[in-house]
One Martini backbone bead per residue (centre of mass of N, CA, C, O) as a GRO file, in nm:
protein
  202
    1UNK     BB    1   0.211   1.035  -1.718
    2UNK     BB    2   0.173   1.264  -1.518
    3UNK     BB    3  -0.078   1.538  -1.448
    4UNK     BB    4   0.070   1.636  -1.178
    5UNK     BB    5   0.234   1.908  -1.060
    6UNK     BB    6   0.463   1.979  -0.845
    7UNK     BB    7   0.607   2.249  -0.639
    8UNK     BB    8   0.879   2.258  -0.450
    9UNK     BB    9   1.001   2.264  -0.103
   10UNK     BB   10   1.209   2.294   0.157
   11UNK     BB   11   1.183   2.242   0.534
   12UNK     BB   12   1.325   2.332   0.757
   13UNK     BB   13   1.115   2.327   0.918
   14UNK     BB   14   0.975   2.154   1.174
   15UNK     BB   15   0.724   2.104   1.303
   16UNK     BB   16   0.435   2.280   1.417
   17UNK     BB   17   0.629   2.552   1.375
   18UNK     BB   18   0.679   2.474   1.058
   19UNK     BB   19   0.393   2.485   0.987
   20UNK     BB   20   0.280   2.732   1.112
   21UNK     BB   21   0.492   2.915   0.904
   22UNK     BB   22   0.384   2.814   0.604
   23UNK     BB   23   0.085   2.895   0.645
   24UNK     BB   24   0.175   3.179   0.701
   25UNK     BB   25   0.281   3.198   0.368
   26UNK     BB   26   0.082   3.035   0.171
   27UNK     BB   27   0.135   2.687   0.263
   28UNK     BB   28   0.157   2.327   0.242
   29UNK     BB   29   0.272   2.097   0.411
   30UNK     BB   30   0.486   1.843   0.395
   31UNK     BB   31   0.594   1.491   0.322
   32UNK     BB   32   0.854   1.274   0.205
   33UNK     BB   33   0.809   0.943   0.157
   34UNK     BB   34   1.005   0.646   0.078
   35UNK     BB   35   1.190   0.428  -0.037
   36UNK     BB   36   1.577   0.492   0.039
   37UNK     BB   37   1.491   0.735   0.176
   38UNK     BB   38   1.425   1.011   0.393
   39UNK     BB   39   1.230   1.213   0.516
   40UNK     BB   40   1.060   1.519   0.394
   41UNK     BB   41   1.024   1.830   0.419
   42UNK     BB   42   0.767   1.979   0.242
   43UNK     BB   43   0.627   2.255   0.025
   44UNK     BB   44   0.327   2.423  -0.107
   45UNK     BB   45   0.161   2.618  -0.271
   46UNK     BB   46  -0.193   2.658  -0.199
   47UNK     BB   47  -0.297   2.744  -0.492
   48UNK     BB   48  -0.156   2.459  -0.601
   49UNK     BB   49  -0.271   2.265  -0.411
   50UNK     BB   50  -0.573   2.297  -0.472
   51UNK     BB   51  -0.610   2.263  -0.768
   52UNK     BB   52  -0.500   1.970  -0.761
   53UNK     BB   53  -0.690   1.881  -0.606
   54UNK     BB   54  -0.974   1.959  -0.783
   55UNK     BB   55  -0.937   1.755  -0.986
   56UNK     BB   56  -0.922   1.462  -0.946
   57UNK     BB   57  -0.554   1.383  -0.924
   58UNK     BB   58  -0.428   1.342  -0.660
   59UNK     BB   59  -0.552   1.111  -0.533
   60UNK     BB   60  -0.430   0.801  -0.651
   61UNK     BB   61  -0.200   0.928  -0.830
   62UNK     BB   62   0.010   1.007  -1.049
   63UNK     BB   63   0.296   1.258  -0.934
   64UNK     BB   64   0.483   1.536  -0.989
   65UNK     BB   65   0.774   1.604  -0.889
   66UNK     BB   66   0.919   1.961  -0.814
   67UNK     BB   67   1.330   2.053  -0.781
   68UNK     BB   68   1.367   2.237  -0.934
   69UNK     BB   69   1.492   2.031  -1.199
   70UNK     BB   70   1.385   1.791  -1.011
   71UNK     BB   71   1.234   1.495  -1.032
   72UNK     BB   72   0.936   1.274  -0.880
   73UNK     BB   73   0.764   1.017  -0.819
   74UNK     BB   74   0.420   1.024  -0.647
   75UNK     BB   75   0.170   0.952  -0.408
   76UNK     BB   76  -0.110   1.022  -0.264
   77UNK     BB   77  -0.196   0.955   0.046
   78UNK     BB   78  -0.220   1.189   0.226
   79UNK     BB   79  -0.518   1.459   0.310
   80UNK     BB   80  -0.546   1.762   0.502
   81UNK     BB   81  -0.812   1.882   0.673
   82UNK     BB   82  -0.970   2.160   0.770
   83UNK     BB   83  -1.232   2.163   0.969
   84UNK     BB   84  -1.366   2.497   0.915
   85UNK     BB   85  -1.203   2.540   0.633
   86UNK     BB   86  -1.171   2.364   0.396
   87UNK     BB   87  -0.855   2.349   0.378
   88UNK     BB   88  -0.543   2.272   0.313
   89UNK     BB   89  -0.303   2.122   0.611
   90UNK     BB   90  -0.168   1.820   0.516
   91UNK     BB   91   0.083   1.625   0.323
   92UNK     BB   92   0.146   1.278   0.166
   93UNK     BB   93   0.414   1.159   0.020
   94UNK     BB   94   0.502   0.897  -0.224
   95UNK     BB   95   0.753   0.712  -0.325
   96UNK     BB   96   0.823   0.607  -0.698
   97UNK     BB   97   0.796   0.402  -0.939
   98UNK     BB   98   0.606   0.387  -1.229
   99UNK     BB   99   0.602   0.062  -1.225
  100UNK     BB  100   0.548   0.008  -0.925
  101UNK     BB  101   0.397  -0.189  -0.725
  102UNK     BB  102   0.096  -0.092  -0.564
  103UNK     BB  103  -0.156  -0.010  -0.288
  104UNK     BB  104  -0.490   0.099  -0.403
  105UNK     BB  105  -0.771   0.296  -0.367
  106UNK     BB  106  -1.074   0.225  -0.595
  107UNK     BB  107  -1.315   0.342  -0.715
  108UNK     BB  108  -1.667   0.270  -0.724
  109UNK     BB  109  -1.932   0.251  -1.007
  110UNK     BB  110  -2.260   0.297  -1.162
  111UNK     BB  111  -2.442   0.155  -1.440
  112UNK     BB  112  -2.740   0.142  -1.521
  113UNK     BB  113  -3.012   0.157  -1.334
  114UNK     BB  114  -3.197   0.126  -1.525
  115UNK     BB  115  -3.160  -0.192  -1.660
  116UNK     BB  116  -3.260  -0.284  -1.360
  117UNK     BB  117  -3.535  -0.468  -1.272
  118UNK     BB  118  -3.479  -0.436  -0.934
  119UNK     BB  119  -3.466  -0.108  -0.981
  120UNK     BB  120  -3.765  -0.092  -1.100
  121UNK     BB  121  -3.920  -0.253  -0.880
  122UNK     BB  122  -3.754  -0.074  -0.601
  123UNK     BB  123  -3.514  -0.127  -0.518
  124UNK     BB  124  -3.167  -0.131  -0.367
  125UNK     BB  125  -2.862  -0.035  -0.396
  126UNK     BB  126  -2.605  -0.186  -0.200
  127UNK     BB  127  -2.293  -0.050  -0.067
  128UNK     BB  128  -2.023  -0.223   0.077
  129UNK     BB  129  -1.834  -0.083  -0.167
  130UNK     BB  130  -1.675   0.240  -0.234
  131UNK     BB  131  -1.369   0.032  -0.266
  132UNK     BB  132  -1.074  -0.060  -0.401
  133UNK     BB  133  -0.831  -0.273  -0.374
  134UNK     BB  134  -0.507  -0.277  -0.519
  135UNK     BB  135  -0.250  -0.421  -0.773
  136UNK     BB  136  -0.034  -0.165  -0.904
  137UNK     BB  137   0.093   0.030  -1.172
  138UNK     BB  138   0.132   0.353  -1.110
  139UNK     BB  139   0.117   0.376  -1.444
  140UNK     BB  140  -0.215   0.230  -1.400
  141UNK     BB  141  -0.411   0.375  -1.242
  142UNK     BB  142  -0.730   0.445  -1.208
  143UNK     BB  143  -1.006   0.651  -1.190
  144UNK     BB  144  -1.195   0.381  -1.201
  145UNK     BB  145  -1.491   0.165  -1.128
  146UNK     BB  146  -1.705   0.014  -1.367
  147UNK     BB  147  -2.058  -0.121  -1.331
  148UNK     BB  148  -2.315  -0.320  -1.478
  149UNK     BB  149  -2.658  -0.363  -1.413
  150UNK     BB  150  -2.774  -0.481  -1.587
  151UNK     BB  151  -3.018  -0.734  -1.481
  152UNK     BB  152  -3.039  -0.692  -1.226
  153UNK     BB  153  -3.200  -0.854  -0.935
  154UNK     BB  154  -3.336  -0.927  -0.648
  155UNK     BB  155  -3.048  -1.042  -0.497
  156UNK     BB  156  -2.823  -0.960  -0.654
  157UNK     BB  157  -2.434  -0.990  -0.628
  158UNK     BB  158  -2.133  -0.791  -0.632
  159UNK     BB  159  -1.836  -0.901  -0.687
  160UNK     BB  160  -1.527  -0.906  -0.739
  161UNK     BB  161  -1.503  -1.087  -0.954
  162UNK     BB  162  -1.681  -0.927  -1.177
  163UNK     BB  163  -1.492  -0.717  -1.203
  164UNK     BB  164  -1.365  -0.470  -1.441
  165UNK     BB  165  -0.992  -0.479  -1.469
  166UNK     BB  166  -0.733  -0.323  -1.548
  167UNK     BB  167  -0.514  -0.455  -1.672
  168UNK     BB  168  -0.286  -0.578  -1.418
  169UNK     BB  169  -0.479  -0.554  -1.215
  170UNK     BB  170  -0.548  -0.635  -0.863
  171UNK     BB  171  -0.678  -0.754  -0.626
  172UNK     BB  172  -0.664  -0.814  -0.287
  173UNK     BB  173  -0.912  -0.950  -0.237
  174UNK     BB  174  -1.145  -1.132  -0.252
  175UNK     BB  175  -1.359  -1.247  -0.516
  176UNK     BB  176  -1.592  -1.321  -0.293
  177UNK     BB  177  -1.715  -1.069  -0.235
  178UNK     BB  178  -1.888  -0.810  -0.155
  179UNK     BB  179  -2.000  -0.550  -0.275
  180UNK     BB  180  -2.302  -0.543  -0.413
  181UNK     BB  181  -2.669  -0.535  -0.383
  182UNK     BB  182  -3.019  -0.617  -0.433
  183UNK     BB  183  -3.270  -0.489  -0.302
  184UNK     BB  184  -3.610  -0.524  -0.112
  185UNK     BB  185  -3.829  -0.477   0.049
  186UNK     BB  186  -4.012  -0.627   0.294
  187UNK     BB  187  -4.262  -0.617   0.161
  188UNK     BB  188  -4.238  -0.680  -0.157
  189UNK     BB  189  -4.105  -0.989  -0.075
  190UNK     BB  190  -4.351  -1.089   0.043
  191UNK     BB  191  -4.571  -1.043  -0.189
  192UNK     BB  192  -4.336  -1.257  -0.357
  193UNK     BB  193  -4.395  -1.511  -0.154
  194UNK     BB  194  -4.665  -1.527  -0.194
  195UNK     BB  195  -4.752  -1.560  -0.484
  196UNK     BB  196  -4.545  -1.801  -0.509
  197UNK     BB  197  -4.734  -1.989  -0.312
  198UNK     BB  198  -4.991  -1.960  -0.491
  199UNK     BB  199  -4.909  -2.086  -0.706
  200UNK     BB  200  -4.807  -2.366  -0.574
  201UNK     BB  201  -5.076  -2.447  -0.523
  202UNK     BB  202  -5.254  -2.414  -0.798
   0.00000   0.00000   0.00000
């Protein structure tokens, strides 16, 4: 079951005539698309859509909508920040069934930093994908993916094929694409071309 729970209402008011009748009431505008249903416009109290957002578990995961005694379960596809004041300014939820297989991107993080040869040596952990597309049951979306550095030494790369993957989830890319590489400074990668190259005179 999802862990957040929004309380909405229907939005008599559409367009920005209506979004900003509803800022002004205290509210945060959005819409409810997607299923076999026409899309809604619904508002959410501003202090309850802000608390559910800064949980760190309102977009990307499967959320409970709650209207009247009625439930829906749906996914925040997109929340919109004020440019100024960085409060919530409105926000898409897409509707789904609980096993329903969606499309969606989950952070990755790595651990062990310390552990990577390469990194000890002075690399860089160059990180070209700071999220994965997967292809998962709305039930089953992780909180993120982590991936080990141990062992990893300056060129080694990894792709998406490396990553552990929970439960049923797939990627949507290739296996072989590259999330991250660990490099070398320039000078660095040079002196150690060197000595390798006096090793093989001597």
């Amino acid at each position: 079951m999802a862990d957040i729970v929004l309380n909405v209402e229907v939005r008599e008011r559409t367009g920005t005539g209506g979004a900003r009748a509803a800022r002004r009431a205290g509210l945060v505008p959005g819409v409810l698309y997607g299923g076999d249903k026409d899309p809604v416009a619904i508002t959410v109290r501003a202090n309850e859509f802000r608390k559910a957002l800064f949980t760190g578990k309102l977009q990307g995961h499967l959320v409970t909508l709650k209207h009247g005694s009625e439930t829906q379960q749906v996914i925040a596809k997109a929340v919109d920040m004020h440019p100024v004041t960085d409060e919530p300014w409105h926000f898409d939820l897409f509707r789904v069934d609980a096993h329903q297989t969606v499309k969606i991107a989950v952070p990755v993080h790595f651990q062990n930093q310390e552990d990577s040869p390469g990194l000890k040596r002075g690399g860089t952990l160059n990180i070209a994908l700071h999220e994965i597309a997967l292809s998962v049951p709305a039930d089953e979306i992780p909180e993120d993916i982590v991936h080990d550095l141990t062992g990893l030494d300056i060129g080694d790369s990894i792709r998406i094929g490396d990553l552990k993957l929970p439960g049923s989830a797939q990627p949507v890319l290739d296996a072989s694409v590259v999330v991250a590489t660990v490099t070398g400074a320039s000078a660095q990668m040079a002196e150690e071309a060197a000595a390798e190259a006096e090793g093989g005179a001597a």
